[in-house]
C-alpha positions in Angstrom: 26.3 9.2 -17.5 23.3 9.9 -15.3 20.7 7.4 -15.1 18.1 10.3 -16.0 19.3 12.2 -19.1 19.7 11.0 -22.5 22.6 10.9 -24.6 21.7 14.5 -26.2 21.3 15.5 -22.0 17.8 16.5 -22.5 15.4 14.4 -20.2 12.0 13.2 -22.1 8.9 14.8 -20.8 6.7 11.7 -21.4 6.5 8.2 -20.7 6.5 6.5 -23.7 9.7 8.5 -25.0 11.4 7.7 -22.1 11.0 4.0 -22.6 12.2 4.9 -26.1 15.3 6.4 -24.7 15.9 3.3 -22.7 15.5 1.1 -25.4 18.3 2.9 -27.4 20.5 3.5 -24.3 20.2 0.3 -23.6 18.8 -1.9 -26.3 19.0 -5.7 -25.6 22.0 -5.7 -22.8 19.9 -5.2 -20.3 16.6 -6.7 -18.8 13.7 -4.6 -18.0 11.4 -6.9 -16.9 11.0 -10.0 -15.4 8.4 -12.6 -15.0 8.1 -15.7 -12.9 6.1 -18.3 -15.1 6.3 -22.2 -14.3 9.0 -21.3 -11.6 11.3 -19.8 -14.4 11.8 -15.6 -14.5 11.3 -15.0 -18.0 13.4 -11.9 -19.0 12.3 -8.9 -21.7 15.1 -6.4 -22.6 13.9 -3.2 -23.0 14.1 -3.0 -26.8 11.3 -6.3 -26.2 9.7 -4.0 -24.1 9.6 -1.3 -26.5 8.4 -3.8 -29.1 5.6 -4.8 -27.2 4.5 -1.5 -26.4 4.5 -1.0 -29.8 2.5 -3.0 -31.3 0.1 -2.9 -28.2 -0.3 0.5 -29.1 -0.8 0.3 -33.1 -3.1 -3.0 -32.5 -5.2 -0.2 -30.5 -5.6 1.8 -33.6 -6.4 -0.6 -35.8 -9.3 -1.4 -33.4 -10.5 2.2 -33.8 -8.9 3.6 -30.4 -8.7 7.5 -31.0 -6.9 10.4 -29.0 -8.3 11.0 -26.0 -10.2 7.7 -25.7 -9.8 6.1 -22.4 -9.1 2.2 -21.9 -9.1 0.4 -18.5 -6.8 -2.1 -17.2 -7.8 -5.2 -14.7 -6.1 -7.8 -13.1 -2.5 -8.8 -11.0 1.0 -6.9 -11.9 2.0 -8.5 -14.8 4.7 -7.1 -17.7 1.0 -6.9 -20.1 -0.3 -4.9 -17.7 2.7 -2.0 -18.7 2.5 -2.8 -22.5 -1.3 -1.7 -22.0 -0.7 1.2 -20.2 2.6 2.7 -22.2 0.7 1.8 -25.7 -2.2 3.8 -24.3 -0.5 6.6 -24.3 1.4 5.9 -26.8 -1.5 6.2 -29.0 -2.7 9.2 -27.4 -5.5 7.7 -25.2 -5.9 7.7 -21.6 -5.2 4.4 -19.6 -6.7 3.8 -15.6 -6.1 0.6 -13.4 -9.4 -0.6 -11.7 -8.2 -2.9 -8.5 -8.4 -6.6 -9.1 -10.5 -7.5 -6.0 -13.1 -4.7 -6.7 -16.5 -6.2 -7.0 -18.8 -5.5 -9.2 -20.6 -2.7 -8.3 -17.4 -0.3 -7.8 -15.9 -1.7 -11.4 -19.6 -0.5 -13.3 -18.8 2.6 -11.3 -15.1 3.7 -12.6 -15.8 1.5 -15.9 -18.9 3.8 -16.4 -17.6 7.4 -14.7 -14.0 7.1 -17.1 -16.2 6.6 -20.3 -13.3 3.3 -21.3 -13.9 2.4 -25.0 -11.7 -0.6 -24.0 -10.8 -2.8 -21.4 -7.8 -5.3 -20.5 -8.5 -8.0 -18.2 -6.2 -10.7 -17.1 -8.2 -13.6 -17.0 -11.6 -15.5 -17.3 -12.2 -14.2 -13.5 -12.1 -10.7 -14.3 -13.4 -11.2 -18.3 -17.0 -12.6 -16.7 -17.3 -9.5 -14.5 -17.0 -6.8 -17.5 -19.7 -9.7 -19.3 -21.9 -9.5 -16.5 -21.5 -5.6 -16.7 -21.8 -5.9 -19.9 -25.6 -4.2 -20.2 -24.6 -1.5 -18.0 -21.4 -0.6 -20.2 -23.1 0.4 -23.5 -19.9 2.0 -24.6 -17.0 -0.9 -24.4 -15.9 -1.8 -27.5 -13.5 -4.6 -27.0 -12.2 -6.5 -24.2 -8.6 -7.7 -24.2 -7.5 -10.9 -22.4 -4.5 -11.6 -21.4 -4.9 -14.8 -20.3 -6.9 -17.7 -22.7 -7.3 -20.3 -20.3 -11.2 -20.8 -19.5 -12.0 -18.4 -22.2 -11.8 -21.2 -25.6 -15.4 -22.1 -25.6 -16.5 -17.8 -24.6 -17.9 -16.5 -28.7 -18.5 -13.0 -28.0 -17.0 -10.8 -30.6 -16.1 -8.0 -27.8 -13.4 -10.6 -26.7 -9.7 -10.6 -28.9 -6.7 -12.0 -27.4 -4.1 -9.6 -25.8 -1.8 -11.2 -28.9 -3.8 -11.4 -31.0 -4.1 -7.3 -31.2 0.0 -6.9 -30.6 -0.6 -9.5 -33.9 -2.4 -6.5 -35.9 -0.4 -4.1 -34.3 3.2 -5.6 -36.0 0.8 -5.4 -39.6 0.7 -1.7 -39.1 4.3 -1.3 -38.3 5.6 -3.5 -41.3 2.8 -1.5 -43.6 4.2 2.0 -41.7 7.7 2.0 -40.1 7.6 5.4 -38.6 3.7 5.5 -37.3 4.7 4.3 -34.1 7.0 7.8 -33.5 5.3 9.7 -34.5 2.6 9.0 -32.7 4.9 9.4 -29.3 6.6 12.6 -30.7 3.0 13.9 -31.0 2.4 13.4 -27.6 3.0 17.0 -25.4 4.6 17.1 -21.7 1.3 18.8 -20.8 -1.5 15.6 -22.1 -3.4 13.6 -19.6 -1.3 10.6 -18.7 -3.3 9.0 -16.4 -6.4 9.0 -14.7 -5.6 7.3 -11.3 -8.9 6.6 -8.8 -8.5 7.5 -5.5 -9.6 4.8 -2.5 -12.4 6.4 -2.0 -12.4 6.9 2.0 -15.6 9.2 1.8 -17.5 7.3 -0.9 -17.1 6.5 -4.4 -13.3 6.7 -5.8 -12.6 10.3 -7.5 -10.8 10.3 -10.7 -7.1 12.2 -10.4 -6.5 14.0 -13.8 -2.1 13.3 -14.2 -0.5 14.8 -17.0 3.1 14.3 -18.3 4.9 16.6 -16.7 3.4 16.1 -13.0 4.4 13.0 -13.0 7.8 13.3 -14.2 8.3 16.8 -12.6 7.6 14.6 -9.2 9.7 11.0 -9.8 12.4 13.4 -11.0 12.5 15.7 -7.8 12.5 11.7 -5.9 15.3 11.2 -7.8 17.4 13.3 -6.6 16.9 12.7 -2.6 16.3 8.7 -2.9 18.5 8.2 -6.2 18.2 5.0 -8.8 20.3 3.3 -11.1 20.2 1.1 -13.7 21.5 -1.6 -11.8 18.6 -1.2 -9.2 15.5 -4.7 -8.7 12.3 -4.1 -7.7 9.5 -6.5 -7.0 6.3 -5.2 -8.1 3.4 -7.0 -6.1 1.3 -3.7 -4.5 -1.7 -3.5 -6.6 -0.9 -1.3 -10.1 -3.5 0.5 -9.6 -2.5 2.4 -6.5 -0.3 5.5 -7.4 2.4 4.6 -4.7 3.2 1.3 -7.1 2.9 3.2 -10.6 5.7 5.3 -9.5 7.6 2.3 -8.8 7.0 0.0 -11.1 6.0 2.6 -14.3 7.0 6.0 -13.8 10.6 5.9 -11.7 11.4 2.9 -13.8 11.3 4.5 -16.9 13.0 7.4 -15.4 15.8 5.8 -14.0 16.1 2.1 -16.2 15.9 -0.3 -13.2 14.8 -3.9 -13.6 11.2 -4.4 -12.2 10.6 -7.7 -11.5 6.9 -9.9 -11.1 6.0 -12.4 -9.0 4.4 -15.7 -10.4 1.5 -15.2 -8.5 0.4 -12.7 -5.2 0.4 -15.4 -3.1 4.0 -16.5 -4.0 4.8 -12.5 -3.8 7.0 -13.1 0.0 8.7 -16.1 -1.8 9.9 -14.4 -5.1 11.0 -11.7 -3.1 13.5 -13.7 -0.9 14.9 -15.3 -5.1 15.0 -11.8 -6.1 16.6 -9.8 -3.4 15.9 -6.8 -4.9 17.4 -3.3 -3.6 14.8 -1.2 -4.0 11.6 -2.3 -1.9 8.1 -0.8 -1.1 5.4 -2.2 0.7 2.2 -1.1 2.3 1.5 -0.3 6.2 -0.3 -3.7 6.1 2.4 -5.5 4.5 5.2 -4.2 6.8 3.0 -4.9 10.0 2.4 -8.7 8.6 6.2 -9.2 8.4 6.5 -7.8 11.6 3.8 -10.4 13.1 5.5 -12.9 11.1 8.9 -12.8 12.8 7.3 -12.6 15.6 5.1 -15.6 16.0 7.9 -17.6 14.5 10.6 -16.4 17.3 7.3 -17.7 19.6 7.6 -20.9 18.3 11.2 -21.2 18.0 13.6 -23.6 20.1 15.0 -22.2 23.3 18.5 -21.9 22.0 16.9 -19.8 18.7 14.7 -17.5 20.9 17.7 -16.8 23.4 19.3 -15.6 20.6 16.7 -13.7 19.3 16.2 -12.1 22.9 19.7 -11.3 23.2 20.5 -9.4 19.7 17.0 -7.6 19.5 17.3 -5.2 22.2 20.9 -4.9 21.0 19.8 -4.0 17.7 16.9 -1.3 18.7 19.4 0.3 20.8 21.2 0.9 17.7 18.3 1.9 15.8 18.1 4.5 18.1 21.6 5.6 17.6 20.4 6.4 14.5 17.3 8.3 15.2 19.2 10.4 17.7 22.3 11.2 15.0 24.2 9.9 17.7 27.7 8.0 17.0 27.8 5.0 18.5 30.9 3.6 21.0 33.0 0.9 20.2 31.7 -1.8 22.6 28.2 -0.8 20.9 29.6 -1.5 17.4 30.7 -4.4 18.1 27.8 -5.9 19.7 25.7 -4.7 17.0 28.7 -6.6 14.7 27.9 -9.7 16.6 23.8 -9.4 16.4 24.0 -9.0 13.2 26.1 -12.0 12.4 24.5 -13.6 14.7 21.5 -13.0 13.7 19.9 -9.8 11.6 22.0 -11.1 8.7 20.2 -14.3 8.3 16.7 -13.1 9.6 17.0 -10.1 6.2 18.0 -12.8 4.0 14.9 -14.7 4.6 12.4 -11.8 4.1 14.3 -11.2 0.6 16.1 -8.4 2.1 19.9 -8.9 1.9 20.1 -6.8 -0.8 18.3 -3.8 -0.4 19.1 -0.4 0.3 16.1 1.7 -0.3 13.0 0.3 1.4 10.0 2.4 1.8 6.2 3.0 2.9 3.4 5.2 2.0 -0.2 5.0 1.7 -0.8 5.5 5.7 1.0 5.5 8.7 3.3 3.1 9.7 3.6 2.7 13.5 6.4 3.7 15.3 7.0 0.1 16.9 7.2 -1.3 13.4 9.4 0.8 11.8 11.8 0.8 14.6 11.7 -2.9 14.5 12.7 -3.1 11.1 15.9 -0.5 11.7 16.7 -2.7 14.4 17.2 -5.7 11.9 19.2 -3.2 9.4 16.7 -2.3 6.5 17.2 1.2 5.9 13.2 1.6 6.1 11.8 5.2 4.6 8.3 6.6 5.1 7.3 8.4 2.4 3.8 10.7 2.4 2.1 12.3 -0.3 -1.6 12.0 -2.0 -2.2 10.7 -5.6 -2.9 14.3 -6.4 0.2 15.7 -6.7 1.6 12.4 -8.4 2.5 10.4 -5.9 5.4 11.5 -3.2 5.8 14.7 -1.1 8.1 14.1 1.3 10.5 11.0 2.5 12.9 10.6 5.1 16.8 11.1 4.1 19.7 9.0 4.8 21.1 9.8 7.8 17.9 12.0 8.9 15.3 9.5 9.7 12.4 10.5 12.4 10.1 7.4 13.4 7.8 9.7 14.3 7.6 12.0 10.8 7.4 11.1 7.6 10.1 12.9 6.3 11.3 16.7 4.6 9.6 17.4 1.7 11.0 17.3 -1.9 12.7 19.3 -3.7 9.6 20.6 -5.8 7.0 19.9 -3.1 5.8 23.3 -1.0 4.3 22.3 2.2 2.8 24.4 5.0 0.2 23.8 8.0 -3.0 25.5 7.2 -4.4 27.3 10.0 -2.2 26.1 12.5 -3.4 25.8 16.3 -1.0 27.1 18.8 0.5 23.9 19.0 1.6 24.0 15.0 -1.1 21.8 14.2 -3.3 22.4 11.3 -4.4 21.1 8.1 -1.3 19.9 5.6 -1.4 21.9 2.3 1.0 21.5 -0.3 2.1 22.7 -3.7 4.5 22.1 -6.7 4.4 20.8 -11.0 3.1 17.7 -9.5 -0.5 19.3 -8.4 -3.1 17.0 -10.4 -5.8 18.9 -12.9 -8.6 17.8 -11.1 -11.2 15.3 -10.5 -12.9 13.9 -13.5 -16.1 14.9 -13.8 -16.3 16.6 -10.1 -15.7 20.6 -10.6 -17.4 21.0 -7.0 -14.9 18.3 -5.0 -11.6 20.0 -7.0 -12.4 23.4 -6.0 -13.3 22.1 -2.3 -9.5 20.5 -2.6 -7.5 23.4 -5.0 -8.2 26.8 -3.4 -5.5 29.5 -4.5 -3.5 27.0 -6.0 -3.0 24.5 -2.8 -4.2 21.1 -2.5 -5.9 20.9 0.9 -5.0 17.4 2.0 -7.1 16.9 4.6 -4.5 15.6 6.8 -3.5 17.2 10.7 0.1 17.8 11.2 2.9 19.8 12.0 6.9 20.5 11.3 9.0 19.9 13.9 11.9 22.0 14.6 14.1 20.3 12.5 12.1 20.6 9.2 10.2 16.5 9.6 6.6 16.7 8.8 4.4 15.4 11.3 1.0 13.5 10.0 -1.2 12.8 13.4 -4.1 11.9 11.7 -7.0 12.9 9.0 -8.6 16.4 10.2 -12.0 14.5 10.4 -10.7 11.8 12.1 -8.9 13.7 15.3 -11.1 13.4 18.0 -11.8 15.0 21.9 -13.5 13.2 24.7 -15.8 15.1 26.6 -13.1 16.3 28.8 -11.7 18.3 26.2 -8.7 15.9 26.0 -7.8 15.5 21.7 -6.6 12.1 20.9 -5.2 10.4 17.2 -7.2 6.9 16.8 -4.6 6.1 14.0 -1.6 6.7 16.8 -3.2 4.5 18.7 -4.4 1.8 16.3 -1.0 1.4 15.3 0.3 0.8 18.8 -2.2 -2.2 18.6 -1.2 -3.5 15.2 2.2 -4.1 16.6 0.8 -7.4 18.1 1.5 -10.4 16.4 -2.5 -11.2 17.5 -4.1 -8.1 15.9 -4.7 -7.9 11.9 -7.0 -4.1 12.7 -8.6 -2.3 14.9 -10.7 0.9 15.3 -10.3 3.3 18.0 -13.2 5.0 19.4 -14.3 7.8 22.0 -15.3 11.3 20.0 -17.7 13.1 22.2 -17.5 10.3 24.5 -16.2 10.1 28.1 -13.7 7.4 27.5 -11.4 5.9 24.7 -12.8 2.4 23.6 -11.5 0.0 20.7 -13.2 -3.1 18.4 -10.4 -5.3 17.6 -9.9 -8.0 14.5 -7.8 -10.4 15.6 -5.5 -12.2 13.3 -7.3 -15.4 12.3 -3.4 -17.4 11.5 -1.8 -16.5 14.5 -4.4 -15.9 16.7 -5.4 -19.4 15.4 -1.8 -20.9 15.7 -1.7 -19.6 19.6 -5.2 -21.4 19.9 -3.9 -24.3 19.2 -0.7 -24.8 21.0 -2.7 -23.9 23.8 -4.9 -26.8 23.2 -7.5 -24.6 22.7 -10.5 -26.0 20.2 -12.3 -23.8 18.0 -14.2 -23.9 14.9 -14.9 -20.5 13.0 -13.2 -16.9 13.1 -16.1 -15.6 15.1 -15.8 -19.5 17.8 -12.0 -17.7 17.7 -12.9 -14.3 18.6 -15.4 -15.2 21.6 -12.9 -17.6 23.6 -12.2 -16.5 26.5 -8.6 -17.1 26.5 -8.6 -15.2 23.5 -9.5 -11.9 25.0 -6.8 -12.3 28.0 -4.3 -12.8 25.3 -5.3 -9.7 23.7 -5.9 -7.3 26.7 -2.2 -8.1 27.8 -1.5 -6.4 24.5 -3.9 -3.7 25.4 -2.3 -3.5 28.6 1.1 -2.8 26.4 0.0 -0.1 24.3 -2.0 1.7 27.6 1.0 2.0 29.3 2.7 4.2 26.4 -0.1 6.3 26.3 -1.6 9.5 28.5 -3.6 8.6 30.8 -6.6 10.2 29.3 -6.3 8.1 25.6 -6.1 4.9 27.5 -8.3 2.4 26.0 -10.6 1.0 29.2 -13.4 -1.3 26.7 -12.5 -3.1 23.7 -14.5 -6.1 22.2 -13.4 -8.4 19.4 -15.2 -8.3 16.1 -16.9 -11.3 14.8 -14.9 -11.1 11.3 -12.3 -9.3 9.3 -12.7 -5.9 8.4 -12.9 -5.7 4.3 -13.0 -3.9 1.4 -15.5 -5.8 -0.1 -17.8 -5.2 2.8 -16.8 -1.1 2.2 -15.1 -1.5 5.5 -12.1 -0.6 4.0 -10.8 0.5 0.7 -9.0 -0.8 -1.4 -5.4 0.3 -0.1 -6.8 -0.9 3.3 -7.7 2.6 4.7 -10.7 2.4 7.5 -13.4 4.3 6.2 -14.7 5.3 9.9 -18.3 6.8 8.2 -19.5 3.8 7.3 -18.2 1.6 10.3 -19.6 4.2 12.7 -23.1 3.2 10.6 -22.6 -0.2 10.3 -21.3 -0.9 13.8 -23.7 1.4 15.2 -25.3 -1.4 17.9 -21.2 -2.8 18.5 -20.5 0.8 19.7 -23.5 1.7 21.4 -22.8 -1.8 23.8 -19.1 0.1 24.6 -20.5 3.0 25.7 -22.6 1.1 28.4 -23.3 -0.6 31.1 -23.7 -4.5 29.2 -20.8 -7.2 29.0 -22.4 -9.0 26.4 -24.5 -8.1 23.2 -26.4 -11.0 20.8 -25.3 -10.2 16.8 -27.0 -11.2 13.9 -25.2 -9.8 10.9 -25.3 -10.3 7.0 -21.6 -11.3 5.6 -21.3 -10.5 1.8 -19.0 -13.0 -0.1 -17.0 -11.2 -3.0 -19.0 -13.4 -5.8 -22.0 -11.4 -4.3 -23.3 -14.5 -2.2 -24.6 -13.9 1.4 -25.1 -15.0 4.6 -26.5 -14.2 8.0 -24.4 -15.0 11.3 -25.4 -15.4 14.6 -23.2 -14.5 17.3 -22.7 -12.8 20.9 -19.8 -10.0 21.3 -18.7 -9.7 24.5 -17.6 -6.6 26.1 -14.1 -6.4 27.5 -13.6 -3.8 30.5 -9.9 -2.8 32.0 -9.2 -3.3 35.2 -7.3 -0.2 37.1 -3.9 -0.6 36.3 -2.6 -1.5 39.7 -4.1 -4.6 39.2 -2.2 -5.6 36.2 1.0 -7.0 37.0 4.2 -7.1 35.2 4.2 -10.6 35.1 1.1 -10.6 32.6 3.2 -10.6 29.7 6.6 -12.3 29.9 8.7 -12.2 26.9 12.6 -11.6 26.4 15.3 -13.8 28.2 14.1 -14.6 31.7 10.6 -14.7 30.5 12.0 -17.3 28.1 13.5 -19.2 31.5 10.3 -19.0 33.1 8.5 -20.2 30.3 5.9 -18.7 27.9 2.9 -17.2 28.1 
């Protein structure tokens, strides 16, 4: 029977009926969920799940959530997190996820623009910022905790224990069997499911308006290109709130039954997923870039004999990456030294990054580089990008097995209408699209939907093109392209990737609009960076110490050096300096998907920029660092300016790696 369709073949066109199909497909035989806890998984079937959602949702009404109210939902992935959500609906309200880092100022901001009645929140952490909010929230009823511990002694009587309402909600049921669906049967295909807050690249987050059937319309049309079955894991550790890991984790779940499984805790996210092994897999940009660093450092520090190894079945294995890329069959002799590589080697280095298993592995949310996603085809992992905007639910296009362009991020599907807006005569233009899963627009923000919607096409913002063979091309954000004063156009993101391929780089932003050269501000990677430091015998105190050593800036201009060589002459970086600290979210550096927001840098960095675009080698910084409990405090610092030599005078003997660098020993 298909994983999709109930037993009457009819597919339910809401969420909390399909959870109710799954629970009568497949009552207590199979598992759901799964939670780490005290270094057990704890299983729920999905008639438990169903239960819980339940009574969740009745324990709502009995606290006087109506139809239509709204209730937010704070904290890691965890299986209460979905009860909250489902039973939200389920009772006809409207649920939204806040992200769990957010400080204060940006949770009074969606707390206040989405009207919540009612909030979840995991823990004492994220109950004492909704109490310190608490003035500014005049219309939160209730807060629900999920988690008691630190909260014993706390006598407000907003607070009530997450159980403690599933408690009142099992009253109900016992005092009205069939409340519970009807309630779900009342619920139409074309309600509001979800209001899901953008990252907010251009200032405060935007509230997407989802109903029913864009969601469903859009996971089913996924379906049918990436299928899922029953017998499918996932991991869920991407934050909940991002629409990339509600289709995962919520929306495709229910649709297809697959068990979605939840770490103990984020930081033991990389560990679970080597236990679990799960098939499905999706991961940010970031995440996949930090795996890729990860191997690579390790195979830096590895004994000779291991790194030979390594040396030798790498190239072996991006040769048959390529293979792939080109839809080319590969000989005999090939096979068989990929046959050996991977014994060798790719089948042990998947098992320990928990991906032995897997057979759909994907990424969305931004570009992944082209170095990086080659790498990971060259280990085996079927690696996807996917592309798409939270308002059209999610997922517009993915790459197909078999038809898989580094370069592209995919065909569109089946549902989705793409075209290129007013496209240059290169093909390039703005990336529109179309299709059941086009949002209802912003919350509260008539003047940005129209500005988005015009004649029925979301204007994404985006530059691309479609190559010949149907692939859609994302070069960068329409804002974001840039010319020098030559005239030459340049993508900063194609070349910030490039960069990020280096085990030594955690960001970077590319600079040069208007300007007569391309120049970059790099964060290094304070672990490996650090780790390099140190076998050098290199002493250093602080991230900023780090970023001003010397030897630090020769190790990353070889990598400079790298990326150049792949590039036109023209978009060559010839500055670069190294920031004194991380670029982050809670500085509004980035958001909270880790997207640059390149307005406010541009303001904030204004003096860092300037000192690139002149004739100085060194700058003094005094700069204000915001901690995330609001503390701050001031750092004094000098930036030095980094400036390429004419590439004749870099040999190829600045960076050694591979076999007879190996012999020759390491740099």
């Amino acid at each position: 029977m298909n994983s999709s369709k109930s037993q009457s073949g009819e597919v339910p066109r809401t969420l909390p009926s399909l959870l109710v199909r799954n629970a009568e497909r497949f009552g207590n035989s199979r598992v759901a969920l799964r939670e780490k806890e005290y270094g057990i998984w704890q299983p729920v079937t999905w008639r438990e799940y169903l239960e819980h959602v339940r009574d969740f949702s009745l324990g709502l009404t009995s606290l006087g959530f109506g139809r239509g109210d709204t209730l937010g939902i704070i904290g890691n992935n965890r299986p209460e997190w979905l009860y909250a959500e489902l039973g939200t609906e389920a009772a006809g309200g409207v649920p939204f996820g806040i992200f769990q880092d957010s400080i204060l100022s940006e949770v009074a901001y969606i707390i206040d623009h989405s009207e919540a009645v009612i909030l979840v929140a995991e823990d004492q952490e994220q109950v004492d910022k909704i109490l310190d909010l608490k003035e500014k929230l005049p219309r939160i009823k209730k807060i629900i905790y999920t988690d008691p511990k630190g909260l014993w002694d706390y006598e407000d009587d907003i607070l009530i224990d997450y159980y403690e309402v599933e408690r009142l909600g099992r009253e109900i049921h016992e005092k009205d069997p069939d409340l519970f669906l009807k309630n779900v049967n009342s619920i139409n295909e074309g309600d509001l499911a979800t209001i899901c807050y953008t990252s907010g690249t251009t200032g405060n987050p935007k509230g997407t308006l989802l109903t029913y059937s864009n969601i469903i319309s859009m996971v089913a049309s996924l379906n049918e290109v990436d299928p899922k079955f029953p017998d499918d894991q996932f991991l869920s550790f991407i934050p909940l709130p991002w629409i990339v890991e509600q289709t995962m984790s919520v929306f495709s779940a229910l649709y297809s039954g697959y068990t979605v499984n939840f770490p103990e805790e984020p930081e033991t996210a990389m560990a679970d997923l080597y236990e679990i092994a799960p098939s499905l897999v999706v991961a940010s940009p970031r995440m996949w870039e930090g795996m890729s660093r990860q191997v690579m450092v390790k195979h830096l520090d590895a004994s000779f004999l291991k790194g030979l190894v390594y040396d030798l079945c790498l190239p072996v294995g991006y040769r048959w990456a390529d293979f792939k890329f080109d839809k080319k069959k590969p000989s005999l002799g090939w096979k068989t030294l990929y046959w050996i590589a991977y014994f060798s080697m790719f089948r042990a280095l998947r098992d320990r990054l928990g991906f032995s298993k897997v057979r759909s592995a994907m990424t969305g949310g931004a570009a992944l580089g082209p170095d990086v996603f080659r790498f990971f085809h060259a280990l085996g992992i079927n690696l996807k990008q996917i592309y798409g905007q939270t308002e059209v639910a999610g997922y517009s296009t993915i790459h197909r097995d078999g038809d898989i362009n580094f370069d592209s991020v995919g065909i569109p599907v089946p549902s989705a209408e793409i075209s290129i807006f007013e496209p240059d005569g290169e093909g390039v233009g703005e990336v529109i699209s179309t299709g059941p899963g086009l949002f209802q627009g912003y919350l509260k923000n008539e003047e940005a939907s129209r500005e988005t919607i015009i004649d029925g096409w979301l204007h994404s913002g985006d530059a691309g093109y479609f190559t010949p063979d149907g692939h859609l091309v994302i070069i960068d954000r329409v804002k974001d392209l840039m010319h020098l004063k030559s005239g030459a156009r340049f993508s900063p993101m194609f070349i910030e990737n490039k960069l990020k391929f280096c085990p030594y780089i955690v960001e970077t932003v590319v600079l040069g609009h208007q300007q007569e050269y391309v120049a970059a501000m790099i964060c290094i990677d304070y672990k490996h960076a650090g780790k390099w430091a140190e076998d050098h015998r290199i002493s250093y105190t602080t991230y900023s110490d780090l970023a001003a050593k010397p030897e630090i800036y020769d190790l990353i201009e070889r990598e400079v050096v790298r990326v150049n060589k792949t590039l036109p002459e023209k978009a060559r970086i010839k500055k670069f300096l190294l920031l004194y600290k991380e670029l982050d979210p809670d500085d509004e550096e980035l958001t909270r998907t880790k997207k640059i927001r390149r307005g406010f840098i541009n303001e904030k960095y204004v003096k860092e920029i300037a000192a690139l675009y002149s004739d100085v080698s060194e700058i003094p910084i005094e700069a204000v660092i915001r901690y995330q409990d609001g503390k701050t405090a001031t750092l004094r610092t000098h930036l030095i300016i980094r400036t390429m030599k004419p590439e004749s005078e870099y040999k190829d003997s600045l960076r050694k790696k591979g076999f007879w660098g190996r012999l020759r020993g390491r740099s």
